[in-house]
Every structure is written in C-alpha cells, then in structure tokens.
C-alpha positions, 0 to 999 in steps of 0.5 A: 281778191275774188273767189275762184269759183264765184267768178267761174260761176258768176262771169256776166256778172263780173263782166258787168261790174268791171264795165261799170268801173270803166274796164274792157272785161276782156282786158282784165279776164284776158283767156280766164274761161280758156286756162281753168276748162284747161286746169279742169281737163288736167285734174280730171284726166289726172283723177282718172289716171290716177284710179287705173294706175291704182287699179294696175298696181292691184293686178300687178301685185296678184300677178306676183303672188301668183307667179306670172310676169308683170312687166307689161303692167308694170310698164303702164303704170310707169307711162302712167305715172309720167302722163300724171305727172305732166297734167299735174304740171299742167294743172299748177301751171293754170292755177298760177296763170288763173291767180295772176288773173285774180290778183290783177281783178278789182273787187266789185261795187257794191250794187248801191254804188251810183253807177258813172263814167267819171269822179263827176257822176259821184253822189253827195250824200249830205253836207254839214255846216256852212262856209265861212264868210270873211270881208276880205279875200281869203288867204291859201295856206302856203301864203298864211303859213309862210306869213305866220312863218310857221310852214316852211317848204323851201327848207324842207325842199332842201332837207329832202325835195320837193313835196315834203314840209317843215313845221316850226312853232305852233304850226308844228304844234297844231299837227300834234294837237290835231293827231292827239285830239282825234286820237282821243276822240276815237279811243274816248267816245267811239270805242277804238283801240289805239295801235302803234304798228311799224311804218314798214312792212314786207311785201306779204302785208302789201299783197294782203290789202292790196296795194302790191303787186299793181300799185309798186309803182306809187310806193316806197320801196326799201331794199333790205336784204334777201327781201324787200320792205316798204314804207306805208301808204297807209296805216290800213296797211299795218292795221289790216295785216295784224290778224293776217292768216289768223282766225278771230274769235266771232265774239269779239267782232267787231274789232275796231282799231285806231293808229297815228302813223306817217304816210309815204307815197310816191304819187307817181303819174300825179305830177303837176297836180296841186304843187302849191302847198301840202295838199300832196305829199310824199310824206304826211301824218294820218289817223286812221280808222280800221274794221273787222266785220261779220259780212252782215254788219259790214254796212252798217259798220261802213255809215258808222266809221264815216259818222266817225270821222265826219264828227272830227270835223263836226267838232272842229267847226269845219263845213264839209259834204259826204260823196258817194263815188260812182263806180269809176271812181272807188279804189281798186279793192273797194266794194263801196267808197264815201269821201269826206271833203271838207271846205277851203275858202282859201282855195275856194273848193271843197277838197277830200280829206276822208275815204271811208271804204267797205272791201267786203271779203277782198282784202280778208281773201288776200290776207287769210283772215277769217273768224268762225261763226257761232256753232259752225265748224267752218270759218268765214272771210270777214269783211274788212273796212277803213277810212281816214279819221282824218288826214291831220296835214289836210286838217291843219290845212283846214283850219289854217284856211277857215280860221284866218283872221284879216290880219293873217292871224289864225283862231284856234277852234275851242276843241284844240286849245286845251291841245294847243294851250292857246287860243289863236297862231299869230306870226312867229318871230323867225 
C-alpha cells in the first residue's frame, strides 16, 4: 500500500505512473482529492472546536467559583460537543473511504522499469545456454510422461478435477529430488534459512502481501469458524507475513529465508489457457525465495535473488532468458519484476518458470514490518523481495522436455542424481 500523504503530495506522479500500467487514474483514485480536503476540513473544524469548548469550560468553572449562573455556557459546550462529535464522525467515515482507495492502488513502477502497453514490450535482460538440439521431433511432457507412465492426469482428474496430477515412480521422485536440491542449493551456497510455514493462513496475512482483498477471486477460500482461512498461493504469503507487525533488528537485514511449500491457485479468468499438461495447475510445489531489505540495499538484494535462482537452472543445464516486464506487465504489488523463463523444445517456446520481484516498502506498509536504523529513534518500512527459486513442477517439466532421449527415455542431468540415485527414467512397468 501506498503512503497517504505521498500520494497526497505526489498525485501527477501517481497519476503517471498508473497510466504507464495501463490505468485510467480516475478509475482507481475515484474522488481521492475530494474525501481527504473533506477529512482535512472535519479534523481542523473538530480542532478548533475542541479549543473553544476548552476555552468555555475555563468560563464555566470561573463562573461557579464565583457564584454566576452558567447555563448558558454550559449549553454551548454541549452544542459543541454534539458538533465534534459529527465531524469526528465524519473524519472516520473519509479515512475508511481514503484506505478502500489505497488499498485497491497498486505500487508503482520503479522509474527502471520499460515502460510498455503489453507483456510484448517486455525487455530481455540476458540469456544463458543454448537450446538442445535433437534428430527427431521433440516430445511434450504430457505425451512423454504418459509413455514413461510416470505423470498421470486422468487419475488425478478422477481424485479431484481437472488441473490436478498424479506422479508415480521416479517421475514422483524427480519432484522430490528437484525440491531438496534447490533447497540445498539455496541453504548450501546462497545463505538462506529454510522455513516451514503453514499452507494456511488467515486473512490478515493475505492483506499483508497483497493478494486480498482484489485478488479473493484467484484464491482458495476455507471457511473455518467465525474467520475464514485460505490455502496458499504462494509461500510469499506465509514467508512474508512471519515478521508482520514486528520490528527487525537493523543488524540482521538482510534477512533471507527459503521454504518448499504447495501452492493453490484457483486460476480464475484463465480458463482455457495451457490445458494440456501441468503447466497450469490448481495445485503445484515451489521453492521459494523471500528478502527483508534496508530500502538502500533493496536493488541490489532484488539482481541478487534473480542470480539465485537463475543458478538452479544453470546447474540444471537448462537454456533460459531474464525478461524484465514492461510497466503493463508487473504485479499488482510489485515496483520492478525479472521473469525467468526457461526453454521448451517440447513446446517449442520459452515458458516462465521465475518471478523475481522488489515491492520496496508496499507490502511492509501492509503488513507493519519495520526495523530501526542505526542510531535513529524512529523506525522504517523495510523493503520486502521474493521470487520463485524455482516452480519444481514447470522444473520437472523442463527437464522431461530437454532430456528426452529418441527412445522416450529421459536423462537425468548430473546435479539430481545423487538425489535420484539414477542416471536416466525409462518407461515404468504399470
């Protein structure tokens, strides 16, 4: 969320900035300028109100000290009272219109994000690797998963629906090997501590990082008692919302954390889009990757987190390209997004498998998290960073695509086989 009074103080620029996201400014702002000279009125009217009724209850109380009647200021200060009341009112009644503003405000892009229209004015910041080449046409997972019989959608469309899968064998042991090895990885040489956080959480943690209250429609909701819970979108959720209405010790930032945690997504208004096998899911497993900054170090902290999870697919031996989106493109409570999309040859196109993203001080805002600088009495929003390190499903999948072999046989890359305890998935026996 954004601060009051910097977009009190700063609205062309906030009007600019959701222009470059592709917003009607007056469609979000709504009457913002109108309700707060309203709030500002209420409190100052209220102020000075508040000085004459102190200034009557002096008079009153001379007035009976020495025996006159009072009655009549006594009576003002009721009026008085009745009329502060009102504009009180009236003052609480604009700051909950002026926070449903807010709220429903997305951060704004960092002036280094390109600006553009559409994902097609994203910026390729690099790439790594080369495609594979193969003599013969190159399999989609959903056909080599079915022929090595180790992905089963049919069955899990059974269990549960559709956008749900079922691993059997070492395709079930693959997911396992890639989430332990990036967890490794990340603990190992990067210098994350692990976390394992609940895969529920109530709706304060959801506010916190954003995803409620414009995003319900994308989530799982659980009804439990007199409050509701929802499963995780993300462990961002979880991650983030440990140090919530806390404040960290400057010393220690920055704070990196790590967890392996499912995912529940509802992928409401996505219908129809990549219904063949598991690249869309309404549940899947990630590893990911969360920062809590000093608003200097925060850029720095973001090309850090994204080398981190570019070196997963690095020692996975897997081509992929950084984008940095465009303006359109970046989430709701991001300032700057990379996305890391690995190669397909299945599909024949590179696919994200890695948001890497910098909230500044939007999600801390949200959330109440702040740390207190070094000999400063006051605290500050730290700035809050997380990115995927990596989706393990799409992972499988890029690997399963990269790896096959002519006879539909898949090779395991060098880094998993002491994970996997073998060197290559070959068709299962059913």
């Amino acid at each position: 969320m954004l601060d009051l009074n910097f977009v009190r103080d700063n609205l062309s620029l906030v009007e600019e900035k959701l222009r470059q996201r592709g917003m009607n400014p007056a469609d979000v702002l709504k009457d913002f300028q109108t309700i707060d000279a309203e709030r500002r009125q209420a409190i100052t009217q209220s102020e000075t109100l508040k000085a004459k009724r102190n200034q009557a209850s002096e008079e009153i109380a001379k007035a009976k000290k020495s025996g006159q009647d009072g009655s009549a200021q006594i009576l003002a200060t009721k009026e008085m009272r009745e009329q502060i009341q009102e504009l009180e009112k009236k003052s609480v009644d604009a700051d909950a219109r002026l926070r449903e503003i807010l709220t429903a405000l997305p951060n704004l892009p960092n002036d280094s994000v390109p600006v553009g229209k559409s994902e097609a004015d994203n910026v390729e910041a690099r790439r790594w690797g080369t495609a594979p080449t193969f003599d013969f046409k190159p399999k989609p997972h959903w056909e080599l998963g079915k022929h090595l019989a180790v992905l089963d959608l049919e069955r899990a469309a059974k269990l549960t629906g559709a956008r749900f899968a079922v691993y059997w064998g070492l395709g079930a042991r693959l997911e396992r090997a890639l989430a332990n090895f990036m967890l490794d990885l990340h603990t190992g040489e990067h210098g994350y501590t692990e976390v394992l956080p609940p895969f529920m959480v109530n709706s304060e943690s959801m506010y916190g990082t954003g995803q409620l209250p414009k995003f319900a429609q994308d989530l799982f909701r659980v009804p439990h008692g007199e409050k509701d819970l929802w499963l995780i979108p993300t462990a961002e959720v979880p991650v983030t919302n440990l140090y919530r209405d806390e404040v960290l010790d400057a010393a220690k930032l920055p704070i990196s954390l790590t967890a392996y945690t499912p995912c529940f997504r509802s992928e409401a208004g996505s219908y129809g889009k990549d219904v063949r096998g598991i690249i869309r899911q309404h549940q899947f497993q990630k590893v990911e990757l969360v920062k809590f900054s000093r608003p200097e170090a925060s850029y720095e902290e973001l090309e850090k987190l994204t080398h981190n999870a570019e070196t997963v697919l690095q020692k996975l031996g897997l081509h992929y390209r950084v984008m940095t989106l465009s303006t359109a493109d970046i989430g709701f409570s991001a300032a700057k997004t990379y996305d890391i999309e690995v190669w397909l040859p299945g599909q024949g196109l590179f696919r994200e498998i890695s948001s890497c993203s910098n909230f500044e001080s939007f999600q801390a805002r949200r959330a109440n998290i702040r740390y207190r600088p070094e000999g400063k009495n006051k605290t500050e929003l730290v700035h809050t960073l997380n990115g995927s390190g990596l989706a393990v499903g799409r992972t499988w999948v890029a690997i399963v695509e990269n790896y096959q072999q002519a006879d539909g046989s898949v090779i395991i890359p060098e880094a998993l086989r002491p994970y996997m305890g073998t060197d290559r998935i070959t068709q299962r026996s059913v």
